[in-house]
GULORO-173236 format. One record per residue (C-alpha): residue in one letter; x, y, z. Coordinates in steps of 0.25 Angstrom, whole numbers, plus 5000, padded with zeros to 4 digits. Example, Ala and Ser with C-alpha at 12.3 -4.5 7.8 and 13.67 -1.06 7.14 Angstrom:
// residues 2
<rec><residu>a</residu><x>5049</x><y>4982</y><z>5031</z></rec>
<rec><residu>s</residu><x>5055</x><y>4996</y><z>5029</z></rec>
// end
This chain:
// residues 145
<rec><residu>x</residu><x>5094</x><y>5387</y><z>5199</z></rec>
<rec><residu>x</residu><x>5107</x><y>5389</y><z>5192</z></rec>
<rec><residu>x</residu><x>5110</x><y>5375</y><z>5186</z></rec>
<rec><residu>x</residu><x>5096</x><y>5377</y><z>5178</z></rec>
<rec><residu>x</residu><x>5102</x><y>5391</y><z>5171</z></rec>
<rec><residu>x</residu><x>5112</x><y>5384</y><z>5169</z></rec>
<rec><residu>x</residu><x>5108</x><y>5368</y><z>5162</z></rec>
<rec><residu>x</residu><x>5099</x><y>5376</y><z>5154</z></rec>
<rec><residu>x</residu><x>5106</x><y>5373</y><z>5142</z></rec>
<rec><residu>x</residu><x>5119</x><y>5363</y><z>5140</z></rec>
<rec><residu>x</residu><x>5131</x><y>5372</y><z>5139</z></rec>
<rec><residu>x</residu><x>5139</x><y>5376</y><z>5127</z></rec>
<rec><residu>x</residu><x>5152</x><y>5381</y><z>5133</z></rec>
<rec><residu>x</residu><x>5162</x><y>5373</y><z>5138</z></rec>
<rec><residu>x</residu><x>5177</x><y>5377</y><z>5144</z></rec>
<rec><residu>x</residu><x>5186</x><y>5366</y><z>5144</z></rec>
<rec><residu>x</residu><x>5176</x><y>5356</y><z>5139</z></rec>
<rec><residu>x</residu><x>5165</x><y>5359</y><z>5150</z></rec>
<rec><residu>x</residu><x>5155</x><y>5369</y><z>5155</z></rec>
<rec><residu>x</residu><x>5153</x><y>5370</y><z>5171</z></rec>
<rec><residu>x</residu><x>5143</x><y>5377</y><z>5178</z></rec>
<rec><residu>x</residu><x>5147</x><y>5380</y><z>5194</z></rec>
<rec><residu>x</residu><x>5135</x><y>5379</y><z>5204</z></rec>
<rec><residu>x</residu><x>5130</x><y>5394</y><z>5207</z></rec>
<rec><residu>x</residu><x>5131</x><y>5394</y><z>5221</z></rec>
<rec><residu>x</residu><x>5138</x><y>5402</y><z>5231</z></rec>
<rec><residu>x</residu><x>5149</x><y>5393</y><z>5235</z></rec>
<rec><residu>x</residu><x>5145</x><y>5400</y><z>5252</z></rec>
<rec><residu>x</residu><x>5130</x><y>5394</y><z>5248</z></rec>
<rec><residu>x</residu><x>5138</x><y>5381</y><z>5244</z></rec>
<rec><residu>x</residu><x>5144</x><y>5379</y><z>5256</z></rec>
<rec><residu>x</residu><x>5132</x><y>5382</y><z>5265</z></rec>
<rec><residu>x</residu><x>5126</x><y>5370</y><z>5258</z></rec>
<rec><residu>x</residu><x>5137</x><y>5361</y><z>5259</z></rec>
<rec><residu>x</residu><x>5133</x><y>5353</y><z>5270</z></rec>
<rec><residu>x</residu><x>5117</x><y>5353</y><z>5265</z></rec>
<rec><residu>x</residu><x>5116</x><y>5341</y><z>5256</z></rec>
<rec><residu>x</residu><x>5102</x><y>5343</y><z>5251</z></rec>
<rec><residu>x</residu><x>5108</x><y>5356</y><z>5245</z></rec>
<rec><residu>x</residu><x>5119</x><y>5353</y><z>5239</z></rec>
<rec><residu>x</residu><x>5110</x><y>5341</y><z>5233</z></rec>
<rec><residu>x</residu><x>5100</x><y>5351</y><z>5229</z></rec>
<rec><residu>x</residu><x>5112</x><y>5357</y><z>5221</z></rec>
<rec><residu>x</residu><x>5118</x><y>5345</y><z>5215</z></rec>
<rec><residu>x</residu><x>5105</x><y>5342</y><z>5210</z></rec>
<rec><residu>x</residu><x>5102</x><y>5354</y><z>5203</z></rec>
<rec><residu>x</residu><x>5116</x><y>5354</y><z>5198</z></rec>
<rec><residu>x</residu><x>5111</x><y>5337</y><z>5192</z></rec>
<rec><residu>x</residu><x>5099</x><y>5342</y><z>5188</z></rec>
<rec><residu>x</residu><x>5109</x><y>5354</y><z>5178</z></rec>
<rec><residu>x</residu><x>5116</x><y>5343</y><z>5174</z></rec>
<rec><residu>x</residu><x>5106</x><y>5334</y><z>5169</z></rec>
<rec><residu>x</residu><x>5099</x><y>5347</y><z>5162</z></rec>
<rec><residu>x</residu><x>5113</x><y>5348</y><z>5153</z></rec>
<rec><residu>x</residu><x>5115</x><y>5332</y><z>5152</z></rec>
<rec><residu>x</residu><x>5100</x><y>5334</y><z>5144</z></rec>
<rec><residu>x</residu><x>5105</x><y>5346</y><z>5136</z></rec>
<rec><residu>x</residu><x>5118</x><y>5342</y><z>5132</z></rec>
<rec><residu>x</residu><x>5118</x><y>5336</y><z>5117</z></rec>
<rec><residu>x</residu><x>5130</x><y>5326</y><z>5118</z></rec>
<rec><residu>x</residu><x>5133</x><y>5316</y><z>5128</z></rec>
<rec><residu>x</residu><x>5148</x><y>5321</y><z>5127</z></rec>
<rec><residu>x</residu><x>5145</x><y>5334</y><z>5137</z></rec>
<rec><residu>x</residu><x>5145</x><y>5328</y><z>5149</z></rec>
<rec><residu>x</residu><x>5137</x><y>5336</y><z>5162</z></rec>
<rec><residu>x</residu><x>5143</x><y>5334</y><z>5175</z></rec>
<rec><residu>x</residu><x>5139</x><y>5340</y><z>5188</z></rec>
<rec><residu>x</residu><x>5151</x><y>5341</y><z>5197</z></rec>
<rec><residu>x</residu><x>5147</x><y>5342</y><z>5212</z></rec>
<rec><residu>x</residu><x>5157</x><y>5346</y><z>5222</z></rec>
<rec><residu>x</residu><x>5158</x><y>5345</y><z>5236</z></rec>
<rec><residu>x</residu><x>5155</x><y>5348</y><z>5246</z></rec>
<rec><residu>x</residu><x>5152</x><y>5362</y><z>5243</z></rec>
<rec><residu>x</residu><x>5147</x><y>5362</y><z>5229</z></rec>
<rec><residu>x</residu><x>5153</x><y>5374</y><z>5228</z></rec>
<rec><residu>x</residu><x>5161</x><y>5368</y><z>5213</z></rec>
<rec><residu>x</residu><x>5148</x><y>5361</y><z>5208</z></rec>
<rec><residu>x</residu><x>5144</x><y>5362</y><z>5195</z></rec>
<rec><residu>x</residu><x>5139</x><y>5358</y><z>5181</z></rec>
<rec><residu>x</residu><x>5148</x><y>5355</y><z>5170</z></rec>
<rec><residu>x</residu><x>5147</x><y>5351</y><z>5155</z></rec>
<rec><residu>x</residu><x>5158</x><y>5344</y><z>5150</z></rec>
<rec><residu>x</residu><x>5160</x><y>5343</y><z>5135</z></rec>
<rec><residu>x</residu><x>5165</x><y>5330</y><z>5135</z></rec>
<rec><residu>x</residu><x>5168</x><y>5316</y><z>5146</z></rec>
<rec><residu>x</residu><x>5183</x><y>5320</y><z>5141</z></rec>
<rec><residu>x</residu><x>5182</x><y>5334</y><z>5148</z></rec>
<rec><residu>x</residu><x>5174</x><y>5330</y><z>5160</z></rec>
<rec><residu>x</residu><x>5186</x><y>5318</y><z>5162</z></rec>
<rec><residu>x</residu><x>5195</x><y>5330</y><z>5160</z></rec>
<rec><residu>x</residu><x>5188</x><y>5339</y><z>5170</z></rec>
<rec><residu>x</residu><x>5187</x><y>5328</y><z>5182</z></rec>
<rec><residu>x</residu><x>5201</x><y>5326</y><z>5179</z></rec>
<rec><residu>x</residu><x>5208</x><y>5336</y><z>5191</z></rec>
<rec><residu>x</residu><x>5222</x><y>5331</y><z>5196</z></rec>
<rec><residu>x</residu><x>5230</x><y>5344</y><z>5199</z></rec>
<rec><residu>x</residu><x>5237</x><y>5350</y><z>5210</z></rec>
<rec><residu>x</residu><x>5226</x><y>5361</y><z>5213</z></rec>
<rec><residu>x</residu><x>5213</x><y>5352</y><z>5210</z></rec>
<rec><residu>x</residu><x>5211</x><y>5338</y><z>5210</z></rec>
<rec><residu>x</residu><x>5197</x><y>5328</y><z>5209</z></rec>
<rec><residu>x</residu><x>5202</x><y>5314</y><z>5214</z></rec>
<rec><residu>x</residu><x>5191</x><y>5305</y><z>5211</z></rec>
<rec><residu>x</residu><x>5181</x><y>5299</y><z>5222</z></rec>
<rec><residu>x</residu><x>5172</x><y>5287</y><z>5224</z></rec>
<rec><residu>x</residu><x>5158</x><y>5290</y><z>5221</z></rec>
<rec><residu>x</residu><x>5148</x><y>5288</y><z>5232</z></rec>
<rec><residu>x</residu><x>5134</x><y>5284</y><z>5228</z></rec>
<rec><residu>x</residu><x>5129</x><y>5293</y><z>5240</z></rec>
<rec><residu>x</residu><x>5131</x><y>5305</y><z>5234</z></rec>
<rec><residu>x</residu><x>5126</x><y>5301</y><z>5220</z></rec>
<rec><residu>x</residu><x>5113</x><y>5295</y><z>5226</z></rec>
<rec><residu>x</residu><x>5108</x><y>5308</y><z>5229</z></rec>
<rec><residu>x</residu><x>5112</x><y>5313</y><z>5216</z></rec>
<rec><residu>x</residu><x>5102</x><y>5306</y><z>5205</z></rec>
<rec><residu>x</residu><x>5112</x><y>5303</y><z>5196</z></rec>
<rec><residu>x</residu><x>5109</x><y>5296</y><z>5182</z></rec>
<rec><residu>x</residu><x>5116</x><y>5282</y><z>5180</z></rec>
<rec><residu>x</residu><x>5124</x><y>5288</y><z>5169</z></rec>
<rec><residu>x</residu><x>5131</x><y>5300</y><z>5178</z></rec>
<rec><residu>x</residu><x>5145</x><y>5298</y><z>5181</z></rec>
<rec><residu>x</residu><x>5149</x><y>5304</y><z>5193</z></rec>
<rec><residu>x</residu><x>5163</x><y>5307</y><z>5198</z></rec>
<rec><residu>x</residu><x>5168</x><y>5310</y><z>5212</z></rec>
<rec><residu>x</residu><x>5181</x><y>5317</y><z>5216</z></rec>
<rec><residu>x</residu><x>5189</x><y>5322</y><z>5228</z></rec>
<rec><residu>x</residu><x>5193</x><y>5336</y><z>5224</z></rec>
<rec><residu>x</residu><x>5205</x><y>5344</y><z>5228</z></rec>
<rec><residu>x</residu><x>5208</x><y>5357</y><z>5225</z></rec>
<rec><residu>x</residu><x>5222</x><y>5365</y><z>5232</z></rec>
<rec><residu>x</residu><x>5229</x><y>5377</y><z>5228</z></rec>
<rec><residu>x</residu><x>5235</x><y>5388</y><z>5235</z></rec>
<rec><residu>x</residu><x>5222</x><y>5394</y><z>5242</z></rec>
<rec><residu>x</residu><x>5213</x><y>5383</y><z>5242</z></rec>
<rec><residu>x</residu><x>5210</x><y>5369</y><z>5244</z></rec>
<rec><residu>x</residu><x>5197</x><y>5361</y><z>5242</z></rec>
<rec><residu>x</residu><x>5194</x><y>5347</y><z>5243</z></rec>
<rec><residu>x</residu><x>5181</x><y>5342</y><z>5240</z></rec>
<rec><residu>x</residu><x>5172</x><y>5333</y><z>5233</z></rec>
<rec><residu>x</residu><x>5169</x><y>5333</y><z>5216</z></rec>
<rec><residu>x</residu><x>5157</x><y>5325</y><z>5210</z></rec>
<rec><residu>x</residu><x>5155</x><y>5323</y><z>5195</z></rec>
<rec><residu>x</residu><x>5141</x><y>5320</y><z>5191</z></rec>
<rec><residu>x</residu><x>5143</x><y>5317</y><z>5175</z></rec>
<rec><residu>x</residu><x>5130</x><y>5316</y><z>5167</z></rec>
// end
């Protein structure tokens, strides 16, 4: 699978203080499985299993590995490397007229399935996002190693 290719090695290139890698799926095949919550599971564990691959590669503790799941389709889930807790403060901070992350409670039945170490932090926000074409409203987990 992708994510394998692609926690092979802890990345060396970061754009404004992170790397991200997007999940490559077909966004049609994304939401076919919407509704199929053993697949998307499937997904979000291979996507974990990425994570902790880099979280033992990486040589600092200062990069920080987050997987960021979003809902209910996926379709913007991916893997990111941040360079620092500053960045990744910086990225979750989204408070614009087009995008916005509000945050949300964190409910333990979604995190049960998940495996999590005691020393994840995780982070859960509504997401909106409106301009003149499009409007999307949905669901954005962090899962911060």
């Amino acid at each position: 699978m992708y994510v394998n290719e692609q926690t092979h090695s802890f990345p060396t290139t970061f754009h404004n203080g992170y790397s991200h890698n997007k999940i490559p799926l077909d966004q049609s095949f994304l939401l076919s499985i919407e509704e199929n919550s053993r697949i998307q599971r499937s997904v979000i564990e291979a996507m974990m299993e990425g994570s902790s691959r880099l979280v033992r590669l990486r040589k600092e503790e200062r990069f920080r590995v987050v997987v960021l799941i979003d809902l209910p389709s996926l379709w913007q889930s991916e893997l990111l490397v941040f360079e620092s807790d500053a960045r990744l403060k910086a990225f979750m901070e989204r408070n614009t007229s087009e995008q916005t992350w509000t945050p949300l409670p964190i409910t333990h039945v979604f995190l049960q399935r998940l495996n999590l170490s005691p020393d994840d932090e995780v982070y859960r926000f509504h997401e909106r996002i409106q301009n003149e074409d499009y409007t999307h409203s949905g669901e954005v987990w962090l899962l911060v190693q």
